[in-house]
N, C-alpha and C positions, 0 to 999 in steps of 0.2 A: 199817110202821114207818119213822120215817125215817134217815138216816144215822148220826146219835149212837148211836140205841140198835141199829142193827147191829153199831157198832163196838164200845159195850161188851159186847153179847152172845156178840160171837167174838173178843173178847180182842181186839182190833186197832186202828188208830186211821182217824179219816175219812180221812187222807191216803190210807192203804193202800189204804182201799176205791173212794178216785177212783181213782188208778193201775191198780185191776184193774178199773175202767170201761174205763179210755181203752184197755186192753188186749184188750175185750169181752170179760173173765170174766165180768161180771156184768152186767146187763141195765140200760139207761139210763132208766127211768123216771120220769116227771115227775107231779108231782101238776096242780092247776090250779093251785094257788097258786105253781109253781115247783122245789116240795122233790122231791127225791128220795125215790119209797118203794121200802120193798122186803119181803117176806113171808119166811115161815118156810123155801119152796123155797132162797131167794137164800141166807138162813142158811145151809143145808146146804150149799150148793157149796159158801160160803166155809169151814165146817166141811173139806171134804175139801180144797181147797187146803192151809188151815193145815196138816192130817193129813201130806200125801205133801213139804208144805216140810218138814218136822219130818223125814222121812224122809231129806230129802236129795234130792230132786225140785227141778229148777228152774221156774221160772214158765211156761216156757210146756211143759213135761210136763203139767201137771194139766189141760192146754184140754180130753184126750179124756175126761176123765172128768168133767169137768164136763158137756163136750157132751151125756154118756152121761144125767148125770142131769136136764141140759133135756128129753132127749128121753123123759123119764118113766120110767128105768128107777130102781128103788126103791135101786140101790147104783152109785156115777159108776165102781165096777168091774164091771161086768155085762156090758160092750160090748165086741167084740174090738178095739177101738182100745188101749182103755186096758190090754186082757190086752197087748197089745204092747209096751207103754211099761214094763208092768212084767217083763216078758220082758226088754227093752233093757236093762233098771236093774240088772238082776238078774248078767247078762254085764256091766255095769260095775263090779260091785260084787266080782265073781267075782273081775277082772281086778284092780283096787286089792287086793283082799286077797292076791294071791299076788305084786305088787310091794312089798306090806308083808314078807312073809314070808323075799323077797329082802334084803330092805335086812336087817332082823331077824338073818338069818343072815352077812349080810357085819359088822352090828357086833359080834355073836358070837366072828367070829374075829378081829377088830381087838381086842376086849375079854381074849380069849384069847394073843393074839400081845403084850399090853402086860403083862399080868401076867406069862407068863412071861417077859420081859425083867426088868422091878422085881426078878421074883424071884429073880435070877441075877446082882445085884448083891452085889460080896462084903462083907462087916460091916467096917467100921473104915474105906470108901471115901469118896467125897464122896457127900453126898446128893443125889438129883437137884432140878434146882432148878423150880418147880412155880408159875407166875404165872396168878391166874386175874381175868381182867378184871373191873371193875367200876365 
């Protein structure tokens, strides 16, 4: 197939799919006439890239599992490269979720320390005055 309908097939557009040339995700094949083709295999990488971007994987994470599935294995997660990457992703993911958890509990107590203040204002006082950007 050539370029157009790779990119319509994996939702993506030709630029995308030059970019992951010039980055050799995907294989440089010429026809005689010029065109670039590419087959159902090429599909599939580009299927698991889009997959592990989707994830949250940067561009050049997906190389081992692409590698994995040039080198014929039937899933581009089969190869201990790619068990690595997703091992790494896993302890980054670990990590952002328990600096979410922090911030979470520090606006907790900012949220808890403002209300009872509000609330310890006495009736008949001045209002507090309350300007929200816009």
């Amino acid at each position: 197939m050539r370029i157009g309908e790779l990119a319509e097939r994996a939702g993506t557009s030709t630029r995308t799919l030059r970019y992951y040339e010039s980055r050799g995700l995907l294989p440089a094949r010429r026809a005689v006439n010029g065109y670039r083709t590419y087959d159902e295999n090429d599909l599939r990488m580009l299927q698991q890239i889009r997959t592990l971007q989707d994830f949250g994987f940067d561009l050049e994470e997906t190389r081992p599992f692409v590698e994995c599935l040039r080198a014929g294995h039937p899933a581009g997660d089969a190869c201990p490269a790619s068990l690595a990457v997703y091992r790494r992703k896993l302890g980054e993911l670990d990590e952002l979720i328990e600096q979410l958890r922090t911030v979470r509990a520090q606006v907790g107590t900012q949220l808890a320390r403002a209300e009872l203040e509000a609330s310890a204002h006495l009736p008949g006082g001045p209002e507090p005055r309350c300007e929200l950007g816009g």
